[in-house]
C-alpha positions in Angstrom: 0.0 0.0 0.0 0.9 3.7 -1.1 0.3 5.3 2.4 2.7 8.2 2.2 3.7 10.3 -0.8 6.3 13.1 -1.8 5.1 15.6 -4.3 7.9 17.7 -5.7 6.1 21.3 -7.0 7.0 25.0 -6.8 5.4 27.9 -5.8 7.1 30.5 -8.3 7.7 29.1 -11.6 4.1 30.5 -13.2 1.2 29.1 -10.9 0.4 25.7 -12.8 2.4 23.5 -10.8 0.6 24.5 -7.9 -2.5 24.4 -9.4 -1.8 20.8 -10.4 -0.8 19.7 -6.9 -4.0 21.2 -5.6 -5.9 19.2 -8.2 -4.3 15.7 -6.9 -4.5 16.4 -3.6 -8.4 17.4 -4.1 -8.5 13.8 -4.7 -6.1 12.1 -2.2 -7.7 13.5 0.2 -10.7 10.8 -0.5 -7.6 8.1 0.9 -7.7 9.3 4.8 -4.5 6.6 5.2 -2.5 8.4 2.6 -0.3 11.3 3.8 0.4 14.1 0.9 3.7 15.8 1.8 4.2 19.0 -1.1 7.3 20.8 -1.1 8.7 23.7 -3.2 11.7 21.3 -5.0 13.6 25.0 -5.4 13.5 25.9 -1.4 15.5 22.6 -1.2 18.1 24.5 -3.0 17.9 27.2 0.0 17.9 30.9 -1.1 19.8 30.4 -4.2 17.5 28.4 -6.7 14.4 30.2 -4.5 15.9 33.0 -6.1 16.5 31.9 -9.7 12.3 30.5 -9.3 11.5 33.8 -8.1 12.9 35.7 -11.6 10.9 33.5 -13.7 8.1 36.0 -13.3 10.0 38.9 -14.4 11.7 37.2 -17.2 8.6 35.9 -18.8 7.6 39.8 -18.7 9.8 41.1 -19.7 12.6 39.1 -21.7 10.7 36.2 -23.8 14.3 36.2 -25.8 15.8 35.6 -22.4 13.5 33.0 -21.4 14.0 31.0 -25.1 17.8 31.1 -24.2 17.3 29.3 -20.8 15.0 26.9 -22.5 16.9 26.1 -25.1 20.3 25.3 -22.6 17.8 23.2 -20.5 17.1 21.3 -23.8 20.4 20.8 -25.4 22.1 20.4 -21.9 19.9 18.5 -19.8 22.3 16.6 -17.5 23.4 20.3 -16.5 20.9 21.2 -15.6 20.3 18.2 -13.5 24.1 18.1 -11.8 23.8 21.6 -11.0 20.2 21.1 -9.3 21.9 17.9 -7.5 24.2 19.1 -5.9 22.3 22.1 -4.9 19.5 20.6 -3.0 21.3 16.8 -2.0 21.4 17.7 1.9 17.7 19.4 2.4 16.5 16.8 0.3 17.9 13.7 2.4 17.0 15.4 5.4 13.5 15.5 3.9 13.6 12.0 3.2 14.0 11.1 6.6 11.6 13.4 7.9 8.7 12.2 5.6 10.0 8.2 5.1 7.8 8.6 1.8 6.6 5.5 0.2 6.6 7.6 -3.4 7.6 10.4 -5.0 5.9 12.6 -7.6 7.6 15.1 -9.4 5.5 17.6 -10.9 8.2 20.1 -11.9 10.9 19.1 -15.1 13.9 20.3 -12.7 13.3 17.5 -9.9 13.7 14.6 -12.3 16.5 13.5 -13.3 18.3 15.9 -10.4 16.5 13.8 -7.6 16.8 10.6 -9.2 21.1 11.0 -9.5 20.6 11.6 -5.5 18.2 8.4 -5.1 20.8 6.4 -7.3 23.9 7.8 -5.7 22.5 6.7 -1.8 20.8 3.3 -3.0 17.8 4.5 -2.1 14.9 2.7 -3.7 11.5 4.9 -3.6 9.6 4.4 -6.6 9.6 7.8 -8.7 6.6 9.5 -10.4 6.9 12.2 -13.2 3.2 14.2 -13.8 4.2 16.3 -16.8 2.8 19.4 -16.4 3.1 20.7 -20.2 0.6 19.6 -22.9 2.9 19.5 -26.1 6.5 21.2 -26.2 8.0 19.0 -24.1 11.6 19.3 -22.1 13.7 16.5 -22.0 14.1 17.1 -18.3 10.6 15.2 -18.0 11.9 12.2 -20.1 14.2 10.8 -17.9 14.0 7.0 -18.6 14.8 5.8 -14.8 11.5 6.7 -13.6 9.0 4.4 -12.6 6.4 5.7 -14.5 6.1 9.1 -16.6 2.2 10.5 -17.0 1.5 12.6 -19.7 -1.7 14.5 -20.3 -1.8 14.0 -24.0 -0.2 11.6 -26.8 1.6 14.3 -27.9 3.6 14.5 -24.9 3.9 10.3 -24.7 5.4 10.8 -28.4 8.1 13.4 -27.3 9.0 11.5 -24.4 9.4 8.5 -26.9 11.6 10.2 -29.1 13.6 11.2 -25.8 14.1 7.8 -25.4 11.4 6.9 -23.1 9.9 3.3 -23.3 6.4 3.2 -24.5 5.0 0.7 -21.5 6.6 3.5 -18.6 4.1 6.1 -20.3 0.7 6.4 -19.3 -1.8 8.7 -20.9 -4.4 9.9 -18.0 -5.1 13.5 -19.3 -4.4 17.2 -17.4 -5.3 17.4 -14.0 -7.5 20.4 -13.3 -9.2 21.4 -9.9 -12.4 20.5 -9.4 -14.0 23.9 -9.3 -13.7 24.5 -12.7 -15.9 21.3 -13.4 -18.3 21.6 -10.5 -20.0 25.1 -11.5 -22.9 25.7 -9.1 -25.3 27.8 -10.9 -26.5 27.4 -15.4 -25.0 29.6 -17.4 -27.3 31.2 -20.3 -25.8 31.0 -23.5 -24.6 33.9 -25.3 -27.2 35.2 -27.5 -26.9 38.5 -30.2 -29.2 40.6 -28.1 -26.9 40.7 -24.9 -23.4 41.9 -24.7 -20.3 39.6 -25.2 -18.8 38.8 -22.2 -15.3 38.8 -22.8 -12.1 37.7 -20.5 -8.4 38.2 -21.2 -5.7 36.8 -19.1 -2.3 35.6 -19.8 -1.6 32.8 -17.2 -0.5 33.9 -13.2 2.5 36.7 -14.9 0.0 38.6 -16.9 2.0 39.0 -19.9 0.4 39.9 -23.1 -0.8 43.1 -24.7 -3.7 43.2 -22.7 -4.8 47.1 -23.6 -4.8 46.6 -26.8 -7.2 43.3 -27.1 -9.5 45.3 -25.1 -9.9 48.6 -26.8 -10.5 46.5 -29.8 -13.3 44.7 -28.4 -14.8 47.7 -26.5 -14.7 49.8 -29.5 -16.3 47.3 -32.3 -18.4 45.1 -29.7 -21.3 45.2 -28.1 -19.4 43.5 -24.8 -17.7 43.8 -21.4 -14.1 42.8 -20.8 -12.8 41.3 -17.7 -9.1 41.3 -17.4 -6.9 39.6 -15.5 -3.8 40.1 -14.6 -2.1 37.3 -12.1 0.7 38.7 -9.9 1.8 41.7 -12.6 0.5 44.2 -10.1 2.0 47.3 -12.1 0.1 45.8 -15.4 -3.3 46.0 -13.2 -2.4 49.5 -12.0 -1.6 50.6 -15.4 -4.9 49.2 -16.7 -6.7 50.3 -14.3 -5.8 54.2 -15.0 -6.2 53.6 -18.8 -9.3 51.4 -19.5 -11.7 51.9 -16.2 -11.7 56.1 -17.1 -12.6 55.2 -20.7 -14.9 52.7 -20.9 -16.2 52.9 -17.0 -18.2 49.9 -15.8 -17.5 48.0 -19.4 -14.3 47.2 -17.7 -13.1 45.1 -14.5 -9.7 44.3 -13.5 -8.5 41.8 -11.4 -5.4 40.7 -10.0 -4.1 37.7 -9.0 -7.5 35.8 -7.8 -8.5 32.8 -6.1 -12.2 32.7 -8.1 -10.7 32.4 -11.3 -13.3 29.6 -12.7 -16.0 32.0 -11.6 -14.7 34.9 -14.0 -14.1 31.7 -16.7 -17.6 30.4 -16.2 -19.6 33.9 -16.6 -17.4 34.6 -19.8 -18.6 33.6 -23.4 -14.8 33.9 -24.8 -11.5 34.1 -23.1 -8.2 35.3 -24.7 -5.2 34.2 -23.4 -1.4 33.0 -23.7 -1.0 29.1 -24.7 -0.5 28.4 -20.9 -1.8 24.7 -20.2 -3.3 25.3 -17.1 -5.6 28.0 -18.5 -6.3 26.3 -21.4 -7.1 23.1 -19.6 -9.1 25.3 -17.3 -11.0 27.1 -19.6 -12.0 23.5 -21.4 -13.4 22.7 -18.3 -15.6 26.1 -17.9 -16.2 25.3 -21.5 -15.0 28.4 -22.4 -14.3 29.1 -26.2 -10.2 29.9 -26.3 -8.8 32.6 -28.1 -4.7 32.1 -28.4 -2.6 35.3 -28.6 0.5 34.2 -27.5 2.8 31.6 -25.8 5.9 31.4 -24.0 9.0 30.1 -26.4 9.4 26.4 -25.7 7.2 25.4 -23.3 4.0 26.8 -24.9 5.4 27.1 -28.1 3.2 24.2 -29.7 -0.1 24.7 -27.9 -1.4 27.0 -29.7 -1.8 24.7 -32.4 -3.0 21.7 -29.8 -5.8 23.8 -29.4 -6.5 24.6 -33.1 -6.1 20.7 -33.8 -8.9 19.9 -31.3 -11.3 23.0 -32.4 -10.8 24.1 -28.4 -10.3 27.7 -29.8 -9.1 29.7 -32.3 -5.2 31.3 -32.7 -5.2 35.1 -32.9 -1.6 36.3 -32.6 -2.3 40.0 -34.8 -4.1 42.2 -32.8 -5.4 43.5 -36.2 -7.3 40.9 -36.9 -9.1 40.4 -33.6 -12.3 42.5 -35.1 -12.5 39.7 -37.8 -11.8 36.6 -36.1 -14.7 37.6 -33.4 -17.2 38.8 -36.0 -16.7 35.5 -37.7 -17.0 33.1 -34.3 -20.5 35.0 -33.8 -22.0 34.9 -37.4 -24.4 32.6 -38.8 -26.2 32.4 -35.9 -22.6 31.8 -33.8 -21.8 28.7 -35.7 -18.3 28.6 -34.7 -18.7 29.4 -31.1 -20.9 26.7 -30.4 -19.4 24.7 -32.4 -16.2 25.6 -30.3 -18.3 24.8 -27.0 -19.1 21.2 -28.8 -15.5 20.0 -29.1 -14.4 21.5 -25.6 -17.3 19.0 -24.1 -16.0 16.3 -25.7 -12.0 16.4 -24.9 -12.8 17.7 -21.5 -12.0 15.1 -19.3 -13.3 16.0 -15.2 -11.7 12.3 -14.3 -8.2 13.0 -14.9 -6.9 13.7 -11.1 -8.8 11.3 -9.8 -7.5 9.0 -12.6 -4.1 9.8 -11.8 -4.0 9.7 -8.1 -6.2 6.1 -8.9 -3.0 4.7 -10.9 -0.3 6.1 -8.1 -2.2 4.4 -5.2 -1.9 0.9 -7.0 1.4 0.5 -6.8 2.8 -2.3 -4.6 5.5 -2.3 -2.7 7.9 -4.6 -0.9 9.5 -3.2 1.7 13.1 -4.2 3.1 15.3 -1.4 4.8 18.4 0.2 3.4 20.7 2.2 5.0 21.7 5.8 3.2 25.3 6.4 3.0 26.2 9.0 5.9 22.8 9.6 7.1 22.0 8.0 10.4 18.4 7.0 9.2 16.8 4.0 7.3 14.3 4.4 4.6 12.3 1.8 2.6 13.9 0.1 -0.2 10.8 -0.6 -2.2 11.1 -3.7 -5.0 8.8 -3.0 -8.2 
């Protein structure tokens, strides 16, 4: 029995790790025997990687060329990535070992793979290991590392990559994108958008609030019957800015937000929601069955999801603000065809199981249990035989 597990997230690194953990643990919870222990994998690398988690918001703002650099030495160089992790966070992460004596681990963040597992080799310590990939298409190879136990993708297209990474076929499981359970369980009907009320738009860009935001707005407000509500995560200068700009203009046509807990509540009273190819707020928004407009993703990461999304019919791609006026007039005409038709596919690919189908297959693992000793620590841990 699985009665103790390890999940490896972070806190700073966007908000979709953390989003994901919440998801699984929505369900674990179900399991009162199982103890869930989350930790931030970059505090175990003390204030330095804390630090380098910390800038991802910042970069991601305001240096996408930046960001496409880091990504691309993560990709080329993976093992360096991993060596340099390893030996950053070896002691705080033995010391957790002993403290939690997990019977798995579940890495939910590309950094704590192949890092952890050098550590887990190095001391003979045999835990089985977990990787939840937490991107839908544009996969790093720091989630294909072959040693784990299992990796679970959300889509095929991540089980392909990880194939071509060198992953075997029968260590992959497909069980879909975990998303919390708010965004499925919606407490009141919505009425469906109809040509006699305004368009209730949204526009967010993941939990940085990158994107121009302004822009996609004035547009809408000035050719739309509508209302815009925009969101802006943790970019609290962006929502000040906005707020000056937009709210004097347009008045009550306008709301902003910042970084908010009630996020499927905005979703769910929306009839369209423009955003960055983040997974987590696409995934969301398929849940609040939520046509998607795409305006932009993140090099690497997000770099195919705008297409993912075009492939499925879950929205449409938008990256020219200039052609914003034509791609909504043509989602509402004929009697909006394509919007419903939109709303049709999202219904179909949504899939409300997923967490609990994930946390299903972690909790019927065996084990075996004999005790190893880790080299200089004074402690003994399971060594689990698979």
């Amino acid at each position: 029995m699985i009665n103790s597990v390890l999940i490896i997230s972070s806190n700073f690194t966007g908000h979709g790790h953390k989003s994901i953990a919440e998801s699984l643990c929505e369900k674990f919870s179900n399991n009162k025997n199982v103890k869930i222990h989350i930790v931030d994998g970059f505090s175990l690398g003390g204030t330095t990687l804390l630090n380098i988690a910390k800038a991802y918001g910042p970069i991601t703002r305001k240096s996408e060329s930046l960001w496409e650099l880091i990504w691309d030495i993560s990709s080329v160089k993976p093992y360096l990535i991993n060596e340099i992790i390893e030996l950053k966070v070896k002691d705080r992460f033995l010391d957790l070992l002993k403290k939690v004596n997990p019977d798995l681990i579940l890495s939910i963040h590309p950094n704590f793979n192949g890092s952890l597992m050098n550590i887990l080799k190095k001391y003979n310590i045999k835990i089985p290991f977990i990787t939840l990939i937490a991107d839908l298409v544009s996969i790093s190879p720091l989630w294909a590392d072959p040693r784990a136990d299992y990796i679970i993708s959300p889509t095929q297209e991540a089980k392909y990559k990880c194939m071509e990474f060198g992953v075997p076929a029968e260590k992959i499981k497909v069980l879909g994108f975990p998303v919390r359970w708010r965004f499925y369980n919606h407490t009141c009907q919505r009425e469906d958008y109809n040509m006699n009320k305004p368009l209730n738009c949204m526009i967010m860009s993941g939990g940085e609030g990158v994107g121009n935001m302004k822009k996609i707005a004035e547009i809408l407000l000035d050719n739309f019957n509508c209302t815009v509500k925009i969101v802006t995560g943790r970019n609290a200068e962006l929502k000040k800015r906005l707020e000056k700009s937009l709210i004097e203009k347009y008045g009550n046509k306008v709301e902003i937000y910042g970084f908010t807990k009630n996020i499927q509540d905005l979703m769910w009273c929306s009839d369209i929601a423009f955003t960055r190819g983040s997974p987590n707020v696409i995934m969301e928004a398929v849940a609040c069955n939520v046509p998607l407009i795409i305006t932009d993703a993140l090099p690497g990461q997000e770099e195919g999801n705008p297409k993912f999304v075009e492939k499925y019919n879950l929205g449409i791609i938008c990256k020219d603000t200039r052609r914003i006026e034509i791609v909504i007039s043509d989602l509402i005409a004929n009697n909006l065809q394509k919007l419903n038709e939109i709303k049709s596919s999202q219904r179909i690919y949504a899939n409300p199981d997923a967490a609990e189908d994930i946390v299903n297959f972690i909790l019927s693992m065996k084990n075996n249990f004999n005790e190893v000793e880790i080299k200089d620590a004074n402690f003994l841990i399971p060594k689990v035989k698979m």
